[in-house]
VEXTI-340709 format. One record per residue: residue number from 1; x, y, z of N, C-alpha, C, O, CB in turn. Coordinates in steps of 0.05 Angstrom, whole numbers, always signed. Glycine has a CB too. Layout:
<rs>
R   pos       nu       nv       nw      cau      cav      caw       cu       cv       cw       ou       ov       ow      cbu      cbv      cbw
R   NUM        X        Y        Z        X        Y        Z        X        Y        Z        X        Y        Z        X        Y        Z
...
</rs>
This chain:
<rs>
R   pos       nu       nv       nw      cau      cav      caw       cu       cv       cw       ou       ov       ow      cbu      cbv      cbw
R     1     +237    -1407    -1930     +264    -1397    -1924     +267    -1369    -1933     +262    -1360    -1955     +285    -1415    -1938
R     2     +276    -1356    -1914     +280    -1324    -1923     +305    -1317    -1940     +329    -1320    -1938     +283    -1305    -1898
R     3     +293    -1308    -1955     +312    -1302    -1985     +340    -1276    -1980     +336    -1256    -1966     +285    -1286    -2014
R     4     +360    -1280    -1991     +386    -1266    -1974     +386    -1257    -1997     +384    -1270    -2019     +414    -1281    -1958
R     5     +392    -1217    -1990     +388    -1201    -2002     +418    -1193    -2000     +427    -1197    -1978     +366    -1186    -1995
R     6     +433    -1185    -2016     +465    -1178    -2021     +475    -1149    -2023     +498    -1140    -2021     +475    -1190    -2047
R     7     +448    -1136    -2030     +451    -1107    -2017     +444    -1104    -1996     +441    -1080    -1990     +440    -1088    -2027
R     8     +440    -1121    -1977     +437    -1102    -1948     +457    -1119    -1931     +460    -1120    -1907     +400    -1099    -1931
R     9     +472    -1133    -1952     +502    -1145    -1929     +524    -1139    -1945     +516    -1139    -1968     +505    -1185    -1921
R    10     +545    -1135    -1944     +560    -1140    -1909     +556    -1103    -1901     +556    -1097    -1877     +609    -1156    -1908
R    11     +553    -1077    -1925     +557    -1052    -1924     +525    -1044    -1907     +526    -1029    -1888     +563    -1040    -1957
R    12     +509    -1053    -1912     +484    -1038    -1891     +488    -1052    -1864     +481    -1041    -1843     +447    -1045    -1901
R    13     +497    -1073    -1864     +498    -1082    -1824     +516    -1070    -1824     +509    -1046    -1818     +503    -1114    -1806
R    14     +539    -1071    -1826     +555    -1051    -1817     +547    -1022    -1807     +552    -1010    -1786     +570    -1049    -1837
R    15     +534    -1016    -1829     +523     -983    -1823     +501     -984    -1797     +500     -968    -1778     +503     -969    -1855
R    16     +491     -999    -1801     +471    -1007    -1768     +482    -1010    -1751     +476     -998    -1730     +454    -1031    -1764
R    17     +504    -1029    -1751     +517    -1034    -1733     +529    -1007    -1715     +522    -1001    -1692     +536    -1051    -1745
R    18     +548     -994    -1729     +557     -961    -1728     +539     -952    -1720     +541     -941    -1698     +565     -945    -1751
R    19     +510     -953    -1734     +493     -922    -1718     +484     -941    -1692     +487     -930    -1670     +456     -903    -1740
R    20     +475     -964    -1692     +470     -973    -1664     +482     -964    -1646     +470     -955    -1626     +472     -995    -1660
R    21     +514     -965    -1649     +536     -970    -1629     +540     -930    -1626     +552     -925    -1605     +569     -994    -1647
R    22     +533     -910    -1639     +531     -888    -1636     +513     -880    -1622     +516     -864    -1603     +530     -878    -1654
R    23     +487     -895    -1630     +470     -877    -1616     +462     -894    -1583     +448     -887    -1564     +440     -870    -1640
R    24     +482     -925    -1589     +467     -920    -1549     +500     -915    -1540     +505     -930    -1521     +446     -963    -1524
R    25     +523     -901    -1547     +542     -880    -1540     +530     -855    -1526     +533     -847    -1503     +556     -871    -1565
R    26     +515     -845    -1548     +500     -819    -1545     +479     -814    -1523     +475     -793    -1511     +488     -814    -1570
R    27     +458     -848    -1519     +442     -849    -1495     +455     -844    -1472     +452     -827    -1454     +431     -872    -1492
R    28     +473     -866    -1477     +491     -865    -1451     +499     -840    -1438     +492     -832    -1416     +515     -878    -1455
R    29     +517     -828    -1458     +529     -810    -1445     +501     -774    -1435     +504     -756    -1419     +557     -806    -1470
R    30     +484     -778    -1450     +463     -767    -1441     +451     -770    -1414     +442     -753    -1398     +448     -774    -1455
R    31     +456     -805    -1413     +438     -809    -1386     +458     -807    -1366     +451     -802    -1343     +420     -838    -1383
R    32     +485     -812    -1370     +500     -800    -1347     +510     -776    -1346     +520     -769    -1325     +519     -813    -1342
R    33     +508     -755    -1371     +494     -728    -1363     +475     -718    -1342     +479     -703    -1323     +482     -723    -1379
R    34     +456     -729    -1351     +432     -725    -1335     +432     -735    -1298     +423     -725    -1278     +408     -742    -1353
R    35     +447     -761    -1304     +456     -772    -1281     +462     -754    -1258     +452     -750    -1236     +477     -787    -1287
R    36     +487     -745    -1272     +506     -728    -1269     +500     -704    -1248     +504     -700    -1224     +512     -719    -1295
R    37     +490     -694    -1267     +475     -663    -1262     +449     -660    -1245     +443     -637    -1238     +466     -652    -1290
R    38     +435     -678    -1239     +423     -689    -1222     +436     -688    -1192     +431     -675    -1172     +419     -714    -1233
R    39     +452     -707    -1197     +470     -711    -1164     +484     -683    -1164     +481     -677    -1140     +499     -742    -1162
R    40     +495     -668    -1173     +510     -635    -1177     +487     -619    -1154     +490     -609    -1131     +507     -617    -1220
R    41     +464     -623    -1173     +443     -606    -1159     +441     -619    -1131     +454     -610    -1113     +414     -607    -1176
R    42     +426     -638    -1128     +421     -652    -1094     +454     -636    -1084     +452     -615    -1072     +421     -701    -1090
R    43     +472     -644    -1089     +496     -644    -1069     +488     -605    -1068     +479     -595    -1048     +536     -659    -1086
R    44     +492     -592    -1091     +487     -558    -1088     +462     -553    -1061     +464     -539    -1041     +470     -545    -1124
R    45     +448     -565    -1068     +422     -562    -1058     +420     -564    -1020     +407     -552    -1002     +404     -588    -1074
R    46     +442     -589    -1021     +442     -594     -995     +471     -576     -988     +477     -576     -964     +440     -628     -987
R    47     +485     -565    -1001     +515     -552     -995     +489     -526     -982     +490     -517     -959     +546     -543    -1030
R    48     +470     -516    -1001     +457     -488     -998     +447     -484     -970     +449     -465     -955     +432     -483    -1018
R    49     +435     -512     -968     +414     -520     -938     +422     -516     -920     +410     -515     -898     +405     -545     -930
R    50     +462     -512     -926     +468     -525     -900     +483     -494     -896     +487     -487     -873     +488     -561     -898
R    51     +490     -480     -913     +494     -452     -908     +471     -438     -894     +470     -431     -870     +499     -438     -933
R    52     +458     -435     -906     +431     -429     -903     +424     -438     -873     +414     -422     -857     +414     -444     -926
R    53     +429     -467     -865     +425     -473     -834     +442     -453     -818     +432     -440     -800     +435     -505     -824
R    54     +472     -449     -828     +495     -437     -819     +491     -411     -809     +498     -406     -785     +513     -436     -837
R    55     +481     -394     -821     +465     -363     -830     +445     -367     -802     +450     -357     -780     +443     -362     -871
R    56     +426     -382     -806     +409     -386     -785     +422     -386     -761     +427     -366     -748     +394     -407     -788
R    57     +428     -405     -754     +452     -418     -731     +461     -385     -717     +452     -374     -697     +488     -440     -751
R    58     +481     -374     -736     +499     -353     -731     +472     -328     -714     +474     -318     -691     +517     -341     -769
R    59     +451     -325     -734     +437     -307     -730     +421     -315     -707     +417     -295     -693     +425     -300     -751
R    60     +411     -333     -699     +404     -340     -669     +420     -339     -646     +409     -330     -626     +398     -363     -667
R    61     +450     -347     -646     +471     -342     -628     +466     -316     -629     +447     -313     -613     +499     -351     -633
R    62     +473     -292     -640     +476     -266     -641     +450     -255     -629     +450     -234     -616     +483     -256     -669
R    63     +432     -265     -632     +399     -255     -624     +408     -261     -592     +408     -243     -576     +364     -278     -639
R    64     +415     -289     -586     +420     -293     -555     +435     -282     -541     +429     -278     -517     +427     -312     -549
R    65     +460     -273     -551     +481     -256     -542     +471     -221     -534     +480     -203     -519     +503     -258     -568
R    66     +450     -223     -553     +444     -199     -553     +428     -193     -525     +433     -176     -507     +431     -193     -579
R    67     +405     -213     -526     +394     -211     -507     +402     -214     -483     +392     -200     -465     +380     -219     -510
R    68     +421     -232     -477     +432     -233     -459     +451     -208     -436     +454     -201     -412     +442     -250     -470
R    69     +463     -201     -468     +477     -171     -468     +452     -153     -448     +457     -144     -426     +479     -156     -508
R    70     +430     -151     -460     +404     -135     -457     +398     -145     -425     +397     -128     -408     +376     -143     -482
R    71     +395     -170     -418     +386     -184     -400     +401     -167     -369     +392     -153     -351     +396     -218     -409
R    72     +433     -179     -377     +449     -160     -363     +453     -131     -361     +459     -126     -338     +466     -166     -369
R    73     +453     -118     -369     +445      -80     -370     +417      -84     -357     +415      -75     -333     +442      -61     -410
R    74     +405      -90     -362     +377      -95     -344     +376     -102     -313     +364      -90     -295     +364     -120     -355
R    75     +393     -124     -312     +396     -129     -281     +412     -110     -269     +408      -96     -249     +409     -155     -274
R    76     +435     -111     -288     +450      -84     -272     +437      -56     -265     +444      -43     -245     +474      -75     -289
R    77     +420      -49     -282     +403      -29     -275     +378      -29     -256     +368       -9     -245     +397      -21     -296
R    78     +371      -53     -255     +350      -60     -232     +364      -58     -204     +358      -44     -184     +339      -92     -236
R    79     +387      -78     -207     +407      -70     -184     +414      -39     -171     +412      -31     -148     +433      -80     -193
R    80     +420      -31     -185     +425       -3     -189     +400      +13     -172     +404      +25     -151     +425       +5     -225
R    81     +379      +10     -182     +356      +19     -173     +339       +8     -142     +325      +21     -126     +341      +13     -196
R    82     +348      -17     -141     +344      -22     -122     +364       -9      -93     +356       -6      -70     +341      -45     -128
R    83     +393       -4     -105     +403       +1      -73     +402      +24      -71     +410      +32      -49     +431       -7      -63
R    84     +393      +47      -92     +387      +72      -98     +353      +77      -74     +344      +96      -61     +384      +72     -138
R    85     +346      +53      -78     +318      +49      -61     +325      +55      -28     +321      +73      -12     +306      +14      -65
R    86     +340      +22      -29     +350      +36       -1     +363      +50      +11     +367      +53      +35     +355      +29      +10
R    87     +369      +57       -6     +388      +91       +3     +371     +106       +8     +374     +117      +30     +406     +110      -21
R    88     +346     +114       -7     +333     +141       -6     +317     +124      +24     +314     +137      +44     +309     +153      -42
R    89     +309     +102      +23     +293      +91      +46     +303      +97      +81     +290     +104     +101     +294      +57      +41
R    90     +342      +91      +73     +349      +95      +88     +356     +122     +102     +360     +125     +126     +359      +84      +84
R    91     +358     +140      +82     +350     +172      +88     +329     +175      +96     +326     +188     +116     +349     +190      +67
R    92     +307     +165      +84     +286     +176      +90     +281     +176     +127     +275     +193     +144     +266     +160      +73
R    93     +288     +148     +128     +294     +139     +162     +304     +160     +182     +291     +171     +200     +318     +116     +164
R    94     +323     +162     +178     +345     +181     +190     +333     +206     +186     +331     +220     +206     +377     +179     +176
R    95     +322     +217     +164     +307     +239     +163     +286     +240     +194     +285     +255     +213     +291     +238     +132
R    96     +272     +220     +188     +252     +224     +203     +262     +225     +233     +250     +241     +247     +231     +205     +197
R    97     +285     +205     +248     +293     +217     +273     +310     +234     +279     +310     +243     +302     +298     +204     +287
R    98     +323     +239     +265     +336     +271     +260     +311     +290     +276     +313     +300     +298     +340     +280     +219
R    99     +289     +291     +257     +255     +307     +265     +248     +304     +298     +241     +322     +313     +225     +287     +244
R   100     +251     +278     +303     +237     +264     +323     +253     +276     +353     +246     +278     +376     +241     +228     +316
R   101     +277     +282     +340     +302     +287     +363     +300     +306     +364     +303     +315     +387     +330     +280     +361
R   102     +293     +329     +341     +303     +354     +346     +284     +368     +362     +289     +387     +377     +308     +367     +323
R   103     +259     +357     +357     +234     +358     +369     +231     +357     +400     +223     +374     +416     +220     +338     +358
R   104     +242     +328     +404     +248     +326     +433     +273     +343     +453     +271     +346     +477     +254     +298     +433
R   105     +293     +351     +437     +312     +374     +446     +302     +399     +450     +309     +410     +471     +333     +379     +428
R   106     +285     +413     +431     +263     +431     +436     +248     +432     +462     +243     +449     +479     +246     +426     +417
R   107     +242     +409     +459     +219     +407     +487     +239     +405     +513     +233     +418     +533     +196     +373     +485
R   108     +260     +390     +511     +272     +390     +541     +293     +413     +543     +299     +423     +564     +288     +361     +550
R   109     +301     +419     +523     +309     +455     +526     +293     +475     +541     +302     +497     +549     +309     +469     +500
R   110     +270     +467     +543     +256     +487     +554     +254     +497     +589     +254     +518     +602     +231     +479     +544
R   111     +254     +467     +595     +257     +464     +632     +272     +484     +644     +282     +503     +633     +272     +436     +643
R   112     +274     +479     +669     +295     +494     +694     +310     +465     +697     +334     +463     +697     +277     +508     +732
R   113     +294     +448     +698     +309     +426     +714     +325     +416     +696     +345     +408     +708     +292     +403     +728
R   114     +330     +411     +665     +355     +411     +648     +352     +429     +636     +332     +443     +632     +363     +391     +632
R   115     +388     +426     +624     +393     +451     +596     +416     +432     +583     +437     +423     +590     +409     +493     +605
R   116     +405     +431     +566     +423     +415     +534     +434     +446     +531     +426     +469     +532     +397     +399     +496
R   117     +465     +429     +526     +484     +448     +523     +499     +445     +483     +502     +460     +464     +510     +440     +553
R   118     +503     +423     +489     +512     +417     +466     +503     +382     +448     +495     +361     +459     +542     +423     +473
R   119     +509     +387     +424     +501     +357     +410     +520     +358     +386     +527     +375     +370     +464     +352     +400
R   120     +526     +328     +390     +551     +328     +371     +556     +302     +352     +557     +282     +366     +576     +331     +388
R   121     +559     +298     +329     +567     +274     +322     +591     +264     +313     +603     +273     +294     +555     +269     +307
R   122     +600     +243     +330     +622     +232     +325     +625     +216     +310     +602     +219     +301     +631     +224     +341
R   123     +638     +191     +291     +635     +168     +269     +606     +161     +276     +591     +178     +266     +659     +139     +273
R   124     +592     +142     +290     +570     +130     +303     +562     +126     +320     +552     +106     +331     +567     +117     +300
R   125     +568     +162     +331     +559     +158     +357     +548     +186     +359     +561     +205     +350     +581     +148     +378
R   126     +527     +189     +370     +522     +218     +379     +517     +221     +409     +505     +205     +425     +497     +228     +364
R   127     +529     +245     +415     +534     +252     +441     +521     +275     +444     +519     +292     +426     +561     +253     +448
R   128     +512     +277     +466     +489     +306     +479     +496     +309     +508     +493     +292     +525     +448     +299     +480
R   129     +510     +342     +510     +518     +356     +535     +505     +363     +540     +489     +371     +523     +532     +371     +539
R   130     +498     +369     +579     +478     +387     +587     +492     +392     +612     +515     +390     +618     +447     +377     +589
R   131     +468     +399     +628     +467     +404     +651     +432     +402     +666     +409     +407     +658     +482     +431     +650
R   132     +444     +392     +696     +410     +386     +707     +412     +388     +733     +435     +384     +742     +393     +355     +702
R   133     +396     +393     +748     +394     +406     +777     +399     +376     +797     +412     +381     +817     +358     +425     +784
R   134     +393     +355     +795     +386     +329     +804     +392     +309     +775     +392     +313     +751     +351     +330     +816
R   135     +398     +281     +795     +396     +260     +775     +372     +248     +769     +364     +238     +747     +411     +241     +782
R   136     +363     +250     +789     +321     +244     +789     +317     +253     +759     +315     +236     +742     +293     +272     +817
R   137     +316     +278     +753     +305     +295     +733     +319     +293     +709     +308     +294     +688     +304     +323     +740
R   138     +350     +290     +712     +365     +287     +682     +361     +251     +686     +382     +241     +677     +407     +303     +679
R   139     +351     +239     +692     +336     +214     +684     +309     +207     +672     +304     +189     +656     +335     +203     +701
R   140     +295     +221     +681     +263     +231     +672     +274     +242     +640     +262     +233     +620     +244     +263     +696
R   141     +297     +261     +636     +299     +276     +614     +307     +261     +606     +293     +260     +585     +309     +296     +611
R   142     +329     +236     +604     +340     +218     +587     +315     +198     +581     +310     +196     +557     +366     +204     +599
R   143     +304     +189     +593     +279     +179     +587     +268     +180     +571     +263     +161     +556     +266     +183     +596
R   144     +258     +211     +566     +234     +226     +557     +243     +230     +520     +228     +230     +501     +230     +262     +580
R   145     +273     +233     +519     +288     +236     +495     +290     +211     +476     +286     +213     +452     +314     +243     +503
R   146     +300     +183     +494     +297     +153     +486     +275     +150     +469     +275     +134     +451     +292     +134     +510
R   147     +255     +166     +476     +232     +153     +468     +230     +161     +432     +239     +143     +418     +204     +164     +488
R   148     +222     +181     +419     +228     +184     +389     +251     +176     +376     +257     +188     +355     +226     +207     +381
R   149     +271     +151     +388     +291     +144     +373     +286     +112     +374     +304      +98     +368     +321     +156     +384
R   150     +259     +100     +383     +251      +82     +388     +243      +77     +352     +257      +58     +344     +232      +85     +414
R   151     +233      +84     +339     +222      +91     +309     +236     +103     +299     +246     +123     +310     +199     +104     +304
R   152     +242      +96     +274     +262      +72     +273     +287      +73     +262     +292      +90     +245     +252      +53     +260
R   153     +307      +51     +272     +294      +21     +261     +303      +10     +282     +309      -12     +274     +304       +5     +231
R   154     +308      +11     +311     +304       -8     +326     +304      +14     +358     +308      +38     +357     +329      -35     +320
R   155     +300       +1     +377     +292      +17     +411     +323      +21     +421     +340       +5     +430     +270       -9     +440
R   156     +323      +48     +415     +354      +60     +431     +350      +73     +452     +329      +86     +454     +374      +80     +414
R   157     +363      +74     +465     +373     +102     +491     +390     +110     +500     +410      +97     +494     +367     +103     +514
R   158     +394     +129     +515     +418     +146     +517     +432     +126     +537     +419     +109     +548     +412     +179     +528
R   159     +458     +130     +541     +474     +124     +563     +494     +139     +561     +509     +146     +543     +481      +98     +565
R   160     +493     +144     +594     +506     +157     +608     +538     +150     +607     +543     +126     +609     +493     +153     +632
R   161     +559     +164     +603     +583     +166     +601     +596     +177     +613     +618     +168     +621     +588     +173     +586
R   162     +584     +203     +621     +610     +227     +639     +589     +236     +656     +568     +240     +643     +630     +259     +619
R   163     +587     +243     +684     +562     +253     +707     +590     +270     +720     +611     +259     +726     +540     +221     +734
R   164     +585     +293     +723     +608     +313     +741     +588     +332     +763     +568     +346     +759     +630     +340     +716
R   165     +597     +329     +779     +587     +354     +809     +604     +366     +800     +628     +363     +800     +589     +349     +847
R   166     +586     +388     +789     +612     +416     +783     +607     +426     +817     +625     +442     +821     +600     +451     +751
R   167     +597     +424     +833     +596     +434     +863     +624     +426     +874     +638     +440     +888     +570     +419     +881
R   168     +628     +407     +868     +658     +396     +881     +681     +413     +872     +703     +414     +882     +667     +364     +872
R   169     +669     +428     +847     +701     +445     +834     +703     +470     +862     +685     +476     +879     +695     +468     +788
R   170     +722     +478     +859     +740     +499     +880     +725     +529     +873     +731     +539     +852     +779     +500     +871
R   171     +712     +539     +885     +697     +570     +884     +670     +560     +868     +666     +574     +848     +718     +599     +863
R   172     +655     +543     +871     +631     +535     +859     +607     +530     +879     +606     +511     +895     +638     +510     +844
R   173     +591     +546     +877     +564     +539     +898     +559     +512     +899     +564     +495     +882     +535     +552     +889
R   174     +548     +510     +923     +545     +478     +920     +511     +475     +903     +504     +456     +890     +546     +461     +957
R   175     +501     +492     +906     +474     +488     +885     +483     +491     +862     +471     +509     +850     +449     +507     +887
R   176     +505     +478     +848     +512     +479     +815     +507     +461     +806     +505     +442     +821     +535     +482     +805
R   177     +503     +458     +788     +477     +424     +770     +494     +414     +766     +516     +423     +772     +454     +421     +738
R   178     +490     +385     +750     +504     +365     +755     +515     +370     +718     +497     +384     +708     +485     +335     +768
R   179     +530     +366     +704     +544     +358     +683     +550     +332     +679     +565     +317     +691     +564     +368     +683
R   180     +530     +328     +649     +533     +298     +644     +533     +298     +608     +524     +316     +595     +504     +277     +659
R   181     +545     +276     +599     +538     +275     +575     +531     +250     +568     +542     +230     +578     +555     +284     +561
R   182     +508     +249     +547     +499     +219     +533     +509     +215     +510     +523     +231     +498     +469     +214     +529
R   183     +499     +187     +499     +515     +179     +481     +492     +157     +474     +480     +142     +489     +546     +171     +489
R   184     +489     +162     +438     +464     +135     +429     +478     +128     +402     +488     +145     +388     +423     +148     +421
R   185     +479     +103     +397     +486      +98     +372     +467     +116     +347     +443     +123     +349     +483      +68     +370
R   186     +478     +119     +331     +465     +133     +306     +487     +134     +282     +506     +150     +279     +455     +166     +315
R   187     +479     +107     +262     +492      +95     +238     +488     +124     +229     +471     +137     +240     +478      +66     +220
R   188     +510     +137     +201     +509     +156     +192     +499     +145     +168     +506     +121     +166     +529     +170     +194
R   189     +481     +157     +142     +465     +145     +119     +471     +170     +105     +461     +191     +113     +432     +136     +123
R   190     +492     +169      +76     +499     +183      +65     +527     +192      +73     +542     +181      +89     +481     +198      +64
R   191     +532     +217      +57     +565     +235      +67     +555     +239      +88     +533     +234      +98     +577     +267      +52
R   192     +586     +253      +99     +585     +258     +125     +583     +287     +132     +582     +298     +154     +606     +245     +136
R   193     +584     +300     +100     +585     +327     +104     +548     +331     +108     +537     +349     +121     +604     +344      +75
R   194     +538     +317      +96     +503     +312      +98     +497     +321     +127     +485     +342     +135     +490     +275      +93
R   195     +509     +296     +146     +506     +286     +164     +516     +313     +195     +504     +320     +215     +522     +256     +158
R   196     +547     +322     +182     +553     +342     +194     +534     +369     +193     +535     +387     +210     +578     +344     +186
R   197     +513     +371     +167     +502     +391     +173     +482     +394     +184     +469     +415     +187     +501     +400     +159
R   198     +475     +367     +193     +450     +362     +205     +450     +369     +232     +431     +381     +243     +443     +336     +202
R   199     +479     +358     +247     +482     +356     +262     +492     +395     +273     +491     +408     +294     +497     +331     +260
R   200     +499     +402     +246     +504     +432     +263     +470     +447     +255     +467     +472     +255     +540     +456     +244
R   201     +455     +435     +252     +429     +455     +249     +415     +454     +278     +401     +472     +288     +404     +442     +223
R   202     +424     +431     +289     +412     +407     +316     +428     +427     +340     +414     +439     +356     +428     +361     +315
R   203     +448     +428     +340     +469     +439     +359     +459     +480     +357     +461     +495     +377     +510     +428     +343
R   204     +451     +488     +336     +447     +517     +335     +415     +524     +350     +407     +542     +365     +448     +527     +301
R   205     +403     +499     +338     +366     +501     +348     +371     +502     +381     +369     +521     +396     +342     +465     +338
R   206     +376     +480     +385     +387     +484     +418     +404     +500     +430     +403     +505     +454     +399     +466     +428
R   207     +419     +509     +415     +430     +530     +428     +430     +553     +447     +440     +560     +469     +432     +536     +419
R   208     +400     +567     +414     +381     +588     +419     +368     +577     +434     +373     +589     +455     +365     +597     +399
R   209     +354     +560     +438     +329     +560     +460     +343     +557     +480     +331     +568     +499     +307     +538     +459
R   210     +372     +543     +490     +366     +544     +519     +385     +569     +529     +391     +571     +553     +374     +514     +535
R   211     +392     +591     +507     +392     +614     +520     +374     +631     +531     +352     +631     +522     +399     +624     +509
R   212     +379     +648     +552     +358     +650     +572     +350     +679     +552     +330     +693     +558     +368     +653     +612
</rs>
């Protein structure tokens, strides 16, 4: 039988009792410290993650916007460039039968049997005065003109509008040529002041030559 000792009752359990009851107080509240502060961090951790996603997020939208931004100034400038293309393409065109015509006015300025008097451009239409001994021959000449306005951009020719027997006028030989004027479509490409000076370089070249 275990022998009962009277100094370690009732004042030492007590005292055990107390520090027992202190120190798992003190566990406790340690381990739900720790608990504690534990879950603080995860929740921080994931509050950070998710800024941090936010930041990202924000900074990708803005990268897209940007490019997009970029994307557009781009097209618009490709655009840009492209009708700038066919502009110069479409000059270039018109350049070249402008050449083709003036060439051919040259050459039929030269005859007896016509004389280009005048050439003129109206909105989209150009018109060429003359004069020709026979219709035989100012047909051969309308002909002969048709042809470098064929290239390009599609097969035009003159037509006939106004044909006058100046012979029929009152004190006029009857050997007086015939007065006619043609007329060919010709879209204008660019101003019109461009277009008007073209047209007065065309009207002076002929002029001179079919002065005698």
């Amino acid at each position: 039988m275990k022998s009962f000792n009277l100094l370690q009752y009732p004042a030492l359990a007590s005292q055990r009792r107390r520090f027992h009851s202190r120190w798992t107080s003190l566990s406790g509240l340690l381990v739900g410290s720790l608990t504690g502060f534990g879950l603080m961090s995860v929740v921080q951790e994931k509050h950070l993650q998710r800024v941090q996603e936010g930041v990202a997020l924000q900074s990708h939208l803005k990268q897209v916007q940007q490019q997009q931004t970029q994307d557009k100034v781009l097209q618009a400038q490709q655009n840009t460039w492209l009708q700038q293309h066919a502009r110069v393409q479409a000059l270039s065109a018109q350049q070249s039968r402008w050449e083709a015509l003036h060439q051919a006015l040259l050459f039929e300025a030269g005859p007896d049997s016509v004389q280009l008097l005048r050439l003129q451009l109206d909105a989209q239409t150009l018109e060429l005065h003359g004069q020709a001994k026979d219709v035989q021959r100012m047909a051969q000449a309308r002909a002969r003109l048709s042809k470098p306005l064929s290239e390009p951009p599609m097969a035009t020719t003159w037509t006939l509008v106004s044909l006058v027997n100046v012979a029929g006028a009152e004190g006029v030989s009857p050997q007086a040529p015939l007065e006619f004027v043609w007329q060919v479509p010709w879209p204008q490409v660019g101003s019109g002041s461009m277009s008007a000076a073209a047209t007065q370089n065309l009207r002076f070249d002929v002029a001179d030559k079919a002065r005698p």
